[in-house]
C-alpha positions as a LaTeX table, in Angstrom:
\begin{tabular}{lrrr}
\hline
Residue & $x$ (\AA) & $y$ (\AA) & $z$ (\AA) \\
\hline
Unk1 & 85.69 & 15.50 & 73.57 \\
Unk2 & 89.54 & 15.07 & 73.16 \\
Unk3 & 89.97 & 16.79 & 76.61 \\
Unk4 & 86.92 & 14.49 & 78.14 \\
Unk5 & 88.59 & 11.32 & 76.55 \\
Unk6 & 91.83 & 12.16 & 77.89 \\
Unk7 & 90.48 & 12.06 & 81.19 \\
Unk8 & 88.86 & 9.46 & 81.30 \\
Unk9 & 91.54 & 6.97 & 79.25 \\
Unk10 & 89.65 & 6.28 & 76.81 \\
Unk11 & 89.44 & 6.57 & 72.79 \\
Unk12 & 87.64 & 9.98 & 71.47 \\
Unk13 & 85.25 & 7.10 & 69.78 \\
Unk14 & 84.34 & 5.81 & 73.23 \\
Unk15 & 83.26 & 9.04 & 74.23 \\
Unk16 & 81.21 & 9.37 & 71.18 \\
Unk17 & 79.28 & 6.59 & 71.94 \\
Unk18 & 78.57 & 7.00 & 75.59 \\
Unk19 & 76.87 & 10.04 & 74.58 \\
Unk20 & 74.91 & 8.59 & 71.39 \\
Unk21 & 74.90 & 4.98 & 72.13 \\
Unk22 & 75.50 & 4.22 & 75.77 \\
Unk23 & 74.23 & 0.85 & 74.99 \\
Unk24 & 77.03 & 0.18 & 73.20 \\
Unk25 & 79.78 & 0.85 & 75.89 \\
Unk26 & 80.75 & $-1.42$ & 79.06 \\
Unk27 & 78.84 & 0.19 & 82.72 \\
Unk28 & 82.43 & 0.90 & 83.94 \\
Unk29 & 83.70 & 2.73 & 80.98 \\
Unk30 & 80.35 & 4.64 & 80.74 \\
Unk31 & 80.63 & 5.87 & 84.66 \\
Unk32 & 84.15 & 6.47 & 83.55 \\
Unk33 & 83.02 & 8.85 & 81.27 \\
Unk34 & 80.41 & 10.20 & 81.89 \\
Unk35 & 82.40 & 11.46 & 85.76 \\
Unk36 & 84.97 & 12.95 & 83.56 \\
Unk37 & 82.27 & 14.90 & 81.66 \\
Unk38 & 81.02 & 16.12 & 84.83 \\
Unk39 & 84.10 & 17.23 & 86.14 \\
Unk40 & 84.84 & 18.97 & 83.40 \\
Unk41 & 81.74 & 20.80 & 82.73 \\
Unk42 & 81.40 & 19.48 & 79.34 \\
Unk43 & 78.80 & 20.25 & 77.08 \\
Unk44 & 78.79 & 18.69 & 73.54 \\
Unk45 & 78.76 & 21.59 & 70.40 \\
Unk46 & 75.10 & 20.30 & 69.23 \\
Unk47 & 75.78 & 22.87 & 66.35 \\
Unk48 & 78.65 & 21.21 & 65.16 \\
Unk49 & 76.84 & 17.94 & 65.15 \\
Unk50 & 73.90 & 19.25 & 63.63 \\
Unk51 & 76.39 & 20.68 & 60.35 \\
Unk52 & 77.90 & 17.10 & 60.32 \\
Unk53 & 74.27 & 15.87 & 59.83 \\
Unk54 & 72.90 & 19.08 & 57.05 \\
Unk55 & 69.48 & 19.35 & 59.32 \\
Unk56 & 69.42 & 20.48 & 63.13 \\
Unk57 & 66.34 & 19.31 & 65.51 \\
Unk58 & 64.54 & 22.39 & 65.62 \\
Unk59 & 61.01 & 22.99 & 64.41 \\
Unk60 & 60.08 & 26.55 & 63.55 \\
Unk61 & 56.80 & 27.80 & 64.39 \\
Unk62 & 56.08 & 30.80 & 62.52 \\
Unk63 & 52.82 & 32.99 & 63.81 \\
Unk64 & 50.87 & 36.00 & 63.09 \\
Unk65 & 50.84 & 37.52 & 66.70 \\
Unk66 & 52.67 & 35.86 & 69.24 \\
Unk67 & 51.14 & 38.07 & 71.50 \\
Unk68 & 47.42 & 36.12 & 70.48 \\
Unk69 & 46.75 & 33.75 & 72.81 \\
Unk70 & 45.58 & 31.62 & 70.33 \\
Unk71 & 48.78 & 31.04 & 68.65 \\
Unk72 & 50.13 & 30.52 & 72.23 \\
Unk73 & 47.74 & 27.54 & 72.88 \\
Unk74 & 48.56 & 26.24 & 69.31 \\
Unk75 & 52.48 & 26.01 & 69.81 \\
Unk76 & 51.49 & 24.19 & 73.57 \\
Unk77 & 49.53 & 21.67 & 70.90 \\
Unk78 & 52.19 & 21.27 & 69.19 \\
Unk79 & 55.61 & 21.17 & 71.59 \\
Unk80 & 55.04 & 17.85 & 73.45 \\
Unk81 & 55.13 & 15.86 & 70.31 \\
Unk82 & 57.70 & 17.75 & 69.16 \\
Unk83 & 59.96 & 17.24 & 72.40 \\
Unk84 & 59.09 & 13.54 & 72.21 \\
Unk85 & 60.44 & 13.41 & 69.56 \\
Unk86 & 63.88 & 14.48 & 70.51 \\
Unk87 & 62.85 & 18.40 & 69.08 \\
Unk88 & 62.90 & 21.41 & 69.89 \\
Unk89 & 60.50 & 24.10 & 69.23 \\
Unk90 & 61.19 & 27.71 & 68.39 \\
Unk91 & 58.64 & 30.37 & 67.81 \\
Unk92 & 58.71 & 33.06 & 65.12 \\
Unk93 & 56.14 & 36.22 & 65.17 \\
Unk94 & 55.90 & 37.37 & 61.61 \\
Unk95 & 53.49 & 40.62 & 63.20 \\
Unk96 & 51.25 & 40.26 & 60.43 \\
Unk97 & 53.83 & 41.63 & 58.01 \\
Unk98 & 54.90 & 40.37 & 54.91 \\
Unk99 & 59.11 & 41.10 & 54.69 \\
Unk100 & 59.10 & 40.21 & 58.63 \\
Unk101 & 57.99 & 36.92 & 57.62 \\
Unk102 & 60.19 & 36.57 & 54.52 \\
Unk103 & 63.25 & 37.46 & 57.19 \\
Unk104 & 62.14 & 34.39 & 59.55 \\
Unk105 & 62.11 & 32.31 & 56.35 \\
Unk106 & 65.42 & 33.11 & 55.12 \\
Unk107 & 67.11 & 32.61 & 58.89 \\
Unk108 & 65.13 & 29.30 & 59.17 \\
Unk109 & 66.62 & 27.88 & 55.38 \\
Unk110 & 70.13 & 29.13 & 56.40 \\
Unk111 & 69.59 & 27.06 & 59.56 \\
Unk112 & 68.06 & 23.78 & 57.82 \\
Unk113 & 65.48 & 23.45 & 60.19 \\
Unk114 & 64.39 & 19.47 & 60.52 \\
Unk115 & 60.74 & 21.33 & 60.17 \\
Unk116 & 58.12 & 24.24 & 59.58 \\
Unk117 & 54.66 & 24.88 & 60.77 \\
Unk118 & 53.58 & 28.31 & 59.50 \\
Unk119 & 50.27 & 30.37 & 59.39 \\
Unk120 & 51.45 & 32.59 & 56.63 \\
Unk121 & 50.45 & 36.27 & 56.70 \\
Unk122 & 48.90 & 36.08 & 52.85 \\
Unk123 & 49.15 & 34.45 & 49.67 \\
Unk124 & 52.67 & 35.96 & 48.95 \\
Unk125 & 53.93 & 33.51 & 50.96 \\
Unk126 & 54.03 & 31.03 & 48.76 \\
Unk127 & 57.13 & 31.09 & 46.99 \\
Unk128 & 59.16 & 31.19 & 50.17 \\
Unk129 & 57.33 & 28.37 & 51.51 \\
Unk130 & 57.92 & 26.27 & 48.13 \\
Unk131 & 61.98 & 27.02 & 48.28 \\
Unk132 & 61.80 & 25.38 & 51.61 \\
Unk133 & 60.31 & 22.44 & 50.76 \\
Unk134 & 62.88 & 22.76 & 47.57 \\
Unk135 & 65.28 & 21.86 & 50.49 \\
Unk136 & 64.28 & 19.30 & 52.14 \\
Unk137 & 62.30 & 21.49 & 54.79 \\
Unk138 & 58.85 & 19.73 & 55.41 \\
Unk139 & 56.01 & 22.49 & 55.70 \\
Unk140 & 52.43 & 22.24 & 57.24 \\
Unk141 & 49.99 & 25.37 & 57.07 \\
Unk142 & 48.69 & 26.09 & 60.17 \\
Unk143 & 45.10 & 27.96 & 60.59 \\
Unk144 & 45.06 & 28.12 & 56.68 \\
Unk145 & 44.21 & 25.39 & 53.88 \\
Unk146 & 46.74 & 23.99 & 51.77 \\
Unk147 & 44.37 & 25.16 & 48.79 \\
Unk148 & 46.48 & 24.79 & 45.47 \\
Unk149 & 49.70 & 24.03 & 47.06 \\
Unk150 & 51.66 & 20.74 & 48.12 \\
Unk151 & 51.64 & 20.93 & 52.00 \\
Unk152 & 50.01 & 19.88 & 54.77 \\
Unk153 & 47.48 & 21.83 & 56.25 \\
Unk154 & 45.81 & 22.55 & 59.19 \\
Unk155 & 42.46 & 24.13 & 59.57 \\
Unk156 & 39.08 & 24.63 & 61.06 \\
Unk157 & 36.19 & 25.81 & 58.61 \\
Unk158 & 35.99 & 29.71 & 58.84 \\
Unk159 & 33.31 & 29.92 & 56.70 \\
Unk160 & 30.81 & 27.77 & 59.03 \\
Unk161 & 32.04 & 29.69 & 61.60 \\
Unk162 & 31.31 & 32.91 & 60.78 \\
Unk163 & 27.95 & 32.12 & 59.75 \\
Unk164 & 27.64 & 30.27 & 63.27 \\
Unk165 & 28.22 & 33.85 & 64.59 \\
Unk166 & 25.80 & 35.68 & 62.30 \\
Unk167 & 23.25 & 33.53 & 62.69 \\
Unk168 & 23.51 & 33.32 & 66.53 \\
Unk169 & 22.95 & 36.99 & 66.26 \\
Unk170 & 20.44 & 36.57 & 63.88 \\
Unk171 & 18.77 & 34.34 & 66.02 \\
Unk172 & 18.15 & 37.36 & 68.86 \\
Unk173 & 16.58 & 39.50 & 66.60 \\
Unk174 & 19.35 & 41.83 & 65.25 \\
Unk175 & 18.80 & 43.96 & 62.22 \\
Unk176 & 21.93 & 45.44 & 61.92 \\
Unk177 & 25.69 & 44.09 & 62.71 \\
Unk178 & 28.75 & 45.33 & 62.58 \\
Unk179 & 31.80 & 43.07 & 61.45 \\
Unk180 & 35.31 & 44.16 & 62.88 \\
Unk181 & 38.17 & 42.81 & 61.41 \\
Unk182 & 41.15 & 42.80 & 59.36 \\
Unk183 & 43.47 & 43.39 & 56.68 \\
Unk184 & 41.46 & 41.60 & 54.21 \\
Unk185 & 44.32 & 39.86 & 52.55 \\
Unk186 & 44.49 & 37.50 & 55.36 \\
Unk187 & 42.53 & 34.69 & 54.61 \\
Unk188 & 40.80 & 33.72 & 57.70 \\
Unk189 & 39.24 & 37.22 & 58.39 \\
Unk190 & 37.84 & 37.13 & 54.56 \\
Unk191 & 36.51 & 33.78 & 55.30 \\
Unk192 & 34.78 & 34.47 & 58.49 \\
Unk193 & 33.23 & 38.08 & 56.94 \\
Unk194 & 32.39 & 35.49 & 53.79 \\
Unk195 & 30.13 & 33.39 & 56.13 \\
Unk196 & 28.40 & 36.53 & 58.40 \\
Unk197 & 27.73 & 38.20 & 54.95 \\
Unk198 & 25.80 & 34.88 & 53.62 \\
Unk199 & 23.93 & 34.48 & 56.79 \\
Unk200 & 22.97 & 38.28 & 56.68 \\
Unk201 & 22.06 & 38.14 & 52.74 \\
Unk202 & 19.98 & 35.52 & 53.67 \\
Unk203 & 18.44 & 37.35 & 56.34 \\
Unk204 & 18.05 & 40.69 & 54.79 \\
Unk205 & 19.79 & 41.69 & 57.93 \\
Unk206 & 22.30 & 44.85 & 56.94 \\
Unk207 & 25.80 & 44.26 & 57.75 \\
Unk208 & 28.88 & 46.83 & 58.10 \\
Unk209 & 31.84 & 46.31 & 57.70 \\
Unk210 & 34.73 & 47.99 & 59.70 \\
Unk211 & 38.14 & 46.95 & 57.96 \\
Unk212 & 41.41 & 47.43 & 60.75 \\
Unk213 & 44.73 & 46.91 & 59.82 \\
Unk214 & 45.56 & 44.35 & 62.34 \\
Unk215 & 43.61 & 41.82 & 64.52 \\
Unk216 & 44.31 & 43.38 & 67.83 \\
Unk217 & 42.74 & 44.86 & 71.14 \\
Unk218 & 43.50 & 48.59 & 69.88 \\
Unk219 & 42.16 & 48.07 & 66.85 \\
Unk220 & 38.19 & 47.04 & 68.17 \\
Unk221 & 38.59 & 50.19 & 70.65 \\
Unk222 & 39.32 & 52.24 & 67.50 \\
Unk223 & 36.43 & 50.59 & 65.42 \\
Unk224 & 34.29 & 51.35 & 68.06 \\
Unk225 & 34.69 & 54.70 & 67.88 \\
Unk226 & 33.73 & 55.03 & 63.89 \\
Unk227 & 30.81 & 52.54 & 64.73 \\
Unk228 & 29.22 & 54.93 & 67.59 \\
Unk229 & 29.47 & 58.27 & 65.23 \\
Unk230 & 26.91 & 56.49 & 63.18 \\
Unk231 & 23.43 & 57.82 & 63.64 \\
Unk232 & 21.82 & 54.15 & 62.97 \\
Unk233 & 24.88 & 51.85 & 64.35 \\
Unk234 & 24.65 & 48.46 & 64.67 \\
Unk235 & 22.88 & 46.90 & 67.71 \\
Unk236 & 24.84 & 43.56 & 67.53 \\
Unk237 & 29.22 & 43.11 & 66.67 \\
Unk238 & 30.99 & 40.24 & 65.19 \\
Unk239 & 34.76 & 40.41 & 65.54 \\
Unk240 & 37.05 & 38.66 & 63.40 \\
Unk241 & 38.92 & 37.56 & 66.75 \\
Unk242 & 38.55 & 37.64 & 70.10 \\
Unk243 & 41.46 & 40.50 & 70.92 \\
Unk244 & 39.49 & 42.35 & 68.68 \\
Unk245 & 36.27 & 41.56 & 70.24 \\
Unk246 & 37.82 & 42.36 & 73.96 \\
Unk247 & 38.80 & 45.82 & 72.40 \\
Unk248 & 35.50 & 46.44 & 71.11 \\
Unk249 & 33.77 & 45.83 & 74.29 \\
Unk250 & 36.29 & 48.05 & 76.33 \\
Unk251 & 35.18 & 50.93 & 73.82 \\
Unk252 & 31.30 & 50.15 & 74.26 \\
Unk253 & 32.14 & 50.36 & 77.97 \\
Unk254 & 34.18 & 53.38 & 77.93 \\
Unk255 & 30.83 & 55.27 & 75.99 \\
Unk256 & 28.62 & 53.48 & 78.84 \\
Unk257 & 26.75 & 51.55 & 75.95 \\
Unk258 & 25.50 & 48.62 & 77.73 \\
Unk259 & 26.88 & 45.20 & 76.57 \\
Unk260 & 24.20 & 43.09 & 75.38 \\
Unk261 & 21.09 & 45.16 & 75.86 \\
Unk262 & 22.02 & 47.86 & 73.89 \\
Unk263 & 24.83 & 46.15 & 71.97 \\
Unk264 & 25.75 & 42.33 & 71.44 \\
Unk265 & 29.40 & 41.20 & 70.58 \\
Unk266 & 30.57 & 37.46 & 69.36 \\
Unk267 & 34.44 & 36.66 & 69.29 \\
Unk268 & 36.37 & 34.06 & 67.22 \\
Unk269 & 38.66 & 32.09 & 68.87 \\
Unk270 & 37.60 & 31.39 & 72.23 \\
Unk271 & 41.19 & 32.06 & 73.89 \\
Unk272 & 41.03 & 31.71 & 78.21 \\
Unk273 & 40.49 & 35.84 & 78.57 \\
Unk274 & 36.84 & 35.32 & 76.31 \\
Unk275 & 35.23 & 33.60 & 79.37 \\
Unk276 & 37.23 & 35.80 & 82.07 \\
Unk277 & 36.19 & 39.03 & 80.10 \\
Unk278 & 33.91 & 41.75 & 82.09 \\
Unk279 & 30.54 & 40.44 & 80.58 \\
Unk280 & 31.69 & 37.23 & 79.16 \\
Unk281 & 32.42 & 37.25 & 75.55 \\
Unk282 & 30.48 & 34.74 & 73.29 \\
Unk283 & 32.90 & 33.50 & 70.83 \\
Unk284 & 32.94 & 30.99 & 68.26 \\
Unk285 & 35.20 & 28.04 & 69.51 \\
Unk286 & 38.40 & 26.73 & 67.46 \\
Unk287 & 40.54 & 23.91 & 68.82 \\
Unk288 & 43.88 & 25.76 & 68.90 \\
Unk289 & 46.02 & 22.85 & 70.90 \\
Unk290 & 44.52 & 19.68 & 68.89 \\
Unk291 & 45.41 & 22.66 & 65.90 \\
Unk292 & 48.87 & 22.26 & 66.78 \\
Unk293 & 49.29 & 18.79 & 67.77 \\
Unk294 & 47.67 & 18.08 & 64.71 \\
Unk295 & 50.57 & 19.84 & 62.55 \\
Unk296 & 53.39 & 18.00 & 64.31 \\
Unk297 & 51.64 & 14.83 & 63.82 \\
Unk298 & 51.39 & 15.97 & 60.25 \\
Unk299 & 55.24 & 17.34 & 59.91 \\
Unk300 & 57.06 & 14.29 & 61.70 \\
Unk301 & 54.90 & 11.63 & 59.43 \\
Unk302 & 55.91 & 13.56 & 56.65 \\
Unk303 & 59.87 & 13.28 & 57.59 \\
Unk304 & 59.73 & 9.64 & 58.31 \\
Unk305 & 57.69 & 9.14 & 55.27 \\
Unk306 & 60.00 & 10.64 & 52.82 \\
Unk307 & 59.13 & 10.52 & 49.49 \\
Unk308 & 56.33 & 7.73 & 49.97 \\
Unk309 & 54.25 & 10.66 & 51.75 \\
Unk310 & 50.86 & 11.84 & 50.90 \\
Unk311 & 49.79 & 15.03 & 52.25 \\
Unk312 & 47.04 & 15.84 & 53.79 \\
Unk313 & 44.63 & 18.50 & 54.60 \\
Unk314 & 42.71 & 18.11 & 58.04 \\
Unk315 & 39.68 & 20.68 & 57.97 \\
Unk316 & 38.02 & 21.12 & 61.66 \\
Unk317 & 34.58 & 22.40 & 62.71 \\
Unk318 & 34.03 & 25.35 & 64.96 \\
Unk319 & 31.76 & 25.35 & 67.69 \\
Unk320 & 29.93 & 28.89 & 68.87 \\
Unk321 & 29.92 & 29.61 & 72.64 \\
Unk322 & 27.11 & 31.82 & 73.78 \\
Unk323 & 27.64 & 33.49 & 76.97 \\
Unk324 & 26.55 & 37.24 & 78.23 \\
Unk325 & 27.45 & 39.25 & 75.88 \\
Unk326 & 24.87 & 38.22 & 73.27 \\
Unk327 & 22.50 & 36.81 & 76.02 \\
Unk328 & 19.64 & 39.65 & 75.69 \\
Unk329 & 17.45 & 38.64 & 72.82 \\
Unk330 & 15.68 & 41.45 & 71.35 \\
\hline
\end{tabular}
């Protein structure tokens, strides 16, 4: 700035305010200025600014898979009303692992983040998340209630929606299903088996359960393969996610079992590839980008609202989407 001011003949204030209140400098001393920033190839040290200041403009977004297009449509939610806001979003994948995610959140307190929107990987979570907010560091759940803690939360009603599934499958005549899915320990996969297992119970339809360690396309292949060396499988599959569901039906199709006359999947998520898939996957619909925008919304009122906030817990409801794969009723 010395170097720019020099140039230009002006006072290092001057140049100060031509870059954070042009309104507040004469037209010919701002052109002044800012041609002597451009021939100089100036760039202002945001960092330094941003340590002047104790809180930078970047909002962390910390998910379980980045590779899940369903986080990917929730951080799209979520980074125009962050950018209009002056923001800038960054994206953290915790991989569904516990210290991974601890490691973002001890980068992301070093850096005083102005913000965090997090879909922690289990209930261990919580004391990380609380020293943040012991800082000044605004947090909204994403994809999880708030439940017993003070944050914001985003959320759509797993629950519902995995009885949606069962009892769309229900509904076709299906004695038997298979649920795919996990760890257990995260939340939203024991919510969604919570709902299928009431539906069933109510039913007296059998249900069984194939626990994976991750929600991901390998792991429905490999659950496939247990589920076919069953001599009375399942003639119908709920998946705790749609990756999970895509993997499954690869494996059915890889054993030539016919997808849905001789076995009927249902997703969770809905992401783009559901409706693209080889026989189109029926999933049970969540709205990841109003998910997201939701969060921001929820984060920035919270930082302008300072201590006077209240927070809040926005629950939505999912919607199922039937399409070929469960079409066949028997």
């Amino acid at each position: 700035m010395k170097d720019v001011a020099r140039a230009a003949g002006v006072s290092v204030g001057t140049v100060s305010n031509v870059l954070n209140r042009p309104e507040a400098v004469a037209e010919e001393t701002r052109a002044r200025v800012l041609a002597a920033i451009a021939d100089l190839g100036y760039v202002r040290n945001d960092s330094a600014r941003q340590l002047r200041a104790g809180r930078s403009r970047t909002v962390a977004i910390v998910v379980l898979d980045v590779a899940n297009p369903f986080f990917t449509d929730v951080v799209r939610g979520a980074e125009p009303l962050v950018e209009s806001a002056g923001g800038v979003v960054t994206v953290c994948d915790s991989g569904e692992d516990v210290r991974r995610e601890r490691r973002h959140l001890e980068l992301l307190e070093e850096q005083r983040v102005l913000g965090l929107l997090i879909t922690p990987v289990d209930d261990s979570s919580a004391s990380w998340i609380e020293r943040l907010s012991g800082h000044d560091i605004p947090v909204v759940l994403v994809d999880r209630g708030a439940g017993r803690h003070p944050h914001c939360s985003v959320a759509v009603d797993d629950v519902h929606g995995g009885r949606l599934a069962a009892q769309h499958l229900v509904e076709r005549g299906h004695r038997k299903i298979a649920f795919i899915g996990g760890p257990s320990s995260i939340p939203q996969v024991a919510d969604r088996l919570g709902g299928c297992r009431e539906v069933c119970e109510e039913s007296g339809v059998e249900l069984e359960v194939f626990t994976t360690p991750g929600l991901n396309f390998q792991a429905g292949r490999e659950a496939i393969e247990l589920m076919l060396g069953s001599e009375d499988r399942p003639t119908a599959v709920f998946c705790a996610n749609d990756l999970v569901a895509l993997g499954a039906l690869q494996g059915l199709t890889m054993h030539g079992v016919k997808v849905p006359q001789e076995c009927a999947i249902v997703g969770y998520d809905d992401i783009d590839f559901a409706a693209a898939a080889a026989v189109p996957l029926s999933s049970v619909r969540q709205p990841r980008a109003q998910l997201g925008r939701t969060a921001a919304q929820l984060l920035f009122d919270e930082i302008a609202e300072g201590g006077d906030h209240t927070h809040r817990n926005v629950v939505f409801q999912p919607e199922l989407i039937a399409r070929a794969s469960t079409a066949l009723e028997l």
